[in-house]
C-alpha positions as CSV (number, residue, x, y, z in Angstrom):
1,X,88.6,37.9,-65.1
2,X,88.0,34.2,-63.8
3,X,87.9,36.0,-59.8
4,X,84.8,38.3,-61.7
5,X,82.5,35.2,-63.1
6,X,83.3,33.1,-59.6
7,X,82.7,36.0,-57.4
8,X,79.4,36.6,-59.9
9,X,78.3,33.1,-59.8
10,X,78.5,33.2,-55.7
11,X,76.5,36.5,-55.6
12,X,73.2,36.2,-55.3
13,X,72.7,39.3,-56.7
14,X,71.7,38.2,-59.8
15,X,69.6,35.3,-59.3
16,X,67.1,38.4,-57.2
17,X,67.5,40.5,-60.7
18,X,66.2,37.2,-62.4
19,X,63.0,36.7,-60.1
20,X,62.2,40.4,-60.4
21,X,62.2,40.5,-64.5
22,X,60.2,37.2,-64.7
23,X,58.0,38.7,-61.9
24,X,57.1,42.0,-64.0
25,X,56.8,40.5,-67.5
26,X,54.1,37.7,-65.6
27,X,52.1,40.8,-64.2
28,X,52.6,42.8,-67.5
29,X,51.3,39.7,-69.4
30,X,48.4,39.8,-67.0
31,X,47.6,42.9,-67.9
32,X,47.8,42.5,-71.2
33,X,45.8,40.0,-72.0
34,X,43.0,41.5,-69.1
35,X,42.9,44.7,-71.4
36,X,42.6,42.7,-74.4
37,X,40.2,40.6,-73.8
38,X,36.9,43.2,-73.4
39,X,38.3,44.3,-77.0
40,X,38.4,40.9,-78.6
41,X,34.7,41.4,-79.7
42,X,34.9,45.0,-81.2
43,X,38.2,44.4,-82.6
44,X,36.8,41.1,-84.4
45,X,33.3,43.7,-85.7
46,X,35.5,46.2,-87.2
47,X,38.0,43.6,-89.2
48,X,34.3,42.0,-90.2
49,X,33.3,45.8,-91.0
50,X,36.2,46.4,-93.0
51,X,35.9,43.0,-95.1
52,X,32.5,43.8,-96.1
53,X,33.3,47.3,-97.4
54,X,36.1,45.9,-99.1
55,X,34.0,43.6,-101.0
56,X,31.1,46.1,-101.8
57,X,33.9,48.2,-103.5
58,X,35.4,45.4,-105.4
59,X,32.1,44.4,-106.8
60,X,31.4,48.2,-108.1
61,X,35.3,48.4,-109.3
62,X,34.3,44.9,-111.2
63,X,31.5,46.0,-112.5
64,X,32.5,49.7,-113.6
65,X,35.7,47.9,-115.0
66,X,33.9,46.0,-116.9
67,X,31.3,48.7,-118.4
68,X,34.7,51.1,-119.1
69,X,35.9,48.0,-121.5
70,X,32.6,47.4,-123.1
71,X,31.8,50.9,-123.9
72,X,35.3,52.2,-124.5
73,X,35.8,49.9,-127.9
74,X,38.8,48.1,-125.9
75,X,39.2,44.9,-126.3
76,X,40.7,42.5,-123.5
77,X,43.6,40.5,-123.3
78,X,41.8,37.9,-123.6
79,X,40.2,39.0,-126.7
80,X,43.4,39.8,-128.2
81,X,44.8,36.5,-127.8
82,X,42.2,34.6,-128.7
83,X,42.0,36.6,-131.6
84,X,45.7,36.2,-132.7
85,X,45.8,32.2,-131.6
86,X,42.3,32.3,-134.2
């Protein structure tokens, strides 16, 4: 086992594998970030897209929430506490 790692840690053999796996992960990175970058500004509309649906559909939930409660005789939580603390 010990004639293995010296014979290994002679070869340079390994040291080339190294140089060619940081090689590929600097050009994939390149790419990466190159494809990314033309889709930073879309990709930043739709999340702003999104958000403002989002809040358009809270507001009606609120408000239709609120109207079901009114109408519907039921009272709140609140209402019920206040009313048993009272």
């Amino acid at each position: 086992m010990r004639k293995f790692i010296k014979a290994f840690a002679r070869s340079e053999d390994g040291a080339i594998t190294v140089d060619w796996v940081v090689l590929t992960a600097l050009v994939l990175g390149v790419q990466i970030l190159l494809l990314l970058t033309p889709m930073r500004g879309s990709l930043v509309g739709v999340s702003e897209s999104i958000g403002e649906k989002a809040g358009e559909y809270g507001e009606f939930l609120g408000m239709t929430q609120g109207l079901a409660s009114a109408g519907s005789g039921q009272e709140t939580a609140r209402q019920s506490r206040s009313r048993r603390a009272g």
